[in-house]
C-alpha positions in Angstrom: -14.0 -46.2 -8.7 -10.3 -46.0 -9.2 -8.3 -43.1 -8.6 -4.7 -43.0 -8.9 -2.2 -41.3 -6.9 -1.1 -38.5 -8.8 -5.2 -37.1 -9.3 -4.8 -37.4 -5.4 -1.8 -35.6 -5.3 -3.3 -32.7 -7.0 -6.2 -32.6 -5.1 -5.1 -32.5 -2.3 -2.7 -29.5 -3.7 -6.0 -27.9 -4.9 -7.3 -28.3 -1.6 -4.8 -27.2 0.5 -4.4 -23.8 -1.3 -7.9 -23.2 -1.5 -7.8 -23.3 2.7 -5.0 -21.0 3.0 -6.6 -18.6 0.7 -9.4 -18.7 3.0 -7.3 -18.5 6.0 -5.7 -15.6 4.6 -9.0 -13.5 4.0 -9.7 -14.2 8.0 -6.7 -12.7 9.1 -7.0 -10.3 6.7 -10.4 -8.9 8.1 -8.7 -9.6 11.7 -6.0 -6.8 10.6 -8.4 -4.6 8.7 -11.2 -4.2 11.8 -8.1 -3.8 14.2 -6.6 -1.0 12.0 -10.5 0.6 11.5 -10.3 0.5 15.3 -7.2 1.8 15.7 -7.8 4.6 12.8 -11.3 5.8 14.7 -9.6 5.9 18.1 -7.1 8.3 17.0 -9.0 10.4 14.7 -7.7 9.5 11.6 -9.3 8.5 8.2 -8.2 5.3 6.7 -8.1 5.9 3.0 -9.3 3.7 0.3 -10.6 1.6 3.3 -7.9 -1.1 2.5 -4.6 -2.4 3.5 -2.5 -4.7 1.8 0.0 -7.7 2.2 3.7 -6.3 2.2 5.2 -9.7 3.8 4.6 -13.3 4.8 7.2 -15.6 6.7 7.2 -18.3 8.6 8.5 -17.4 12.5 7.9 -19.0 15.7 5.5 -17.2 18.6 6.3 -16.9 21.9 5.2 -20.7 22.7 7.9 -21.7 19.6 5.0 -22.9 17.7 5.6 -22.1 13.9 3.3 -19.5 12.7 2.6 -17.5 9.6 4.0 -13.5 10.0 1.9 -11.1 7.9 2.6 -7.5 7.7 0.3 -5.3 6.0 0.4 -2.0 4.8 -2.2 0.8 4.9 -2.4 4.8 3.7 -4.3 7.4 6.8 -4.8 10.6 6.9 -4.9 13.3 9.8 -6.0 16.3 8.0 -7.4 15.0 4.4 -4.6 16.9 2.8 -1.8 14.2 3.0 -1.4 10.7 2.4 0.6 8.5 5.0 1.2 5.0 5.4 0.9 2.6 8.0 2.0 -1.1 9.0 -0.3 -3.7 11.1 1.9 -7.1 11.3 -0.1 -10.3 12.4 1.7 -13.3 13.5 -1.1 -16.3 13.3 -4.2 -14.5 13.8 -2.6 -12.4 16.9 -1.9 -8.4 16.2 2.0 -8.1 17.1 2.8 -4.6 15.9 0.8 -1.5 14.7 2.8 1.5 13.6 2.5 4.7 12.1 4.2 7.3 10.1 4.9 10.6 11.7 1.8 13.0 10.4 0.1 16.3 11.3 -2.2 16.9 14.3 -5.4 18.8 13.8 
């Protein structure tokens, strides 16, 4: 069987975006269950039951390892009347930052 290099070269292209996609959707769930969490603990309703990717960069952690940065973006509500958002950011698979908007108590 012959195969020549540039069928290897795609490939391995193939391949390699085919793992981060499924990288992605691990981190993803990593950053969805945390903000579920998070959402419960405080009493609030996550709406739509999604968030979705606002960045992605490369940036070093705290060991100066290169890692991908994700930061996500989410709507919550406290009282079912208004719609706020919220950021969870992700640097590998670790939960750096959660934050959100001013909203109404109960």
């Amino acid at each position: 069987m012959y195969v020549d290099i540039e069928s290897l070269f795609w490939l391995t292209l193939i391949m390699l975006v085919i793992y981060h996609w499924w990288h992605s959707q691990k981190v993803k769930e990593i950053a969805l269950r945390h903000t579920i969490k998070q959402c419960k603990e405080l009493d609030l309703q996550l709406l739509d039951a999604n968030i979705n990717l606002r960045g992605l960069w490369l940036k070093r952690d705290s060991d100066g390892r290169i890692r991908i940065w994700r930061s996500y973006n989410f709507e919550f509500s406290s009282t079912g009347d208004e719609r706020y958002l919220g950021k969870v950011v992700l640097l590998g698979k670790k939960i750096t930052n959660f934050e959100l908007a001013p909203h109404r108590m109960h």
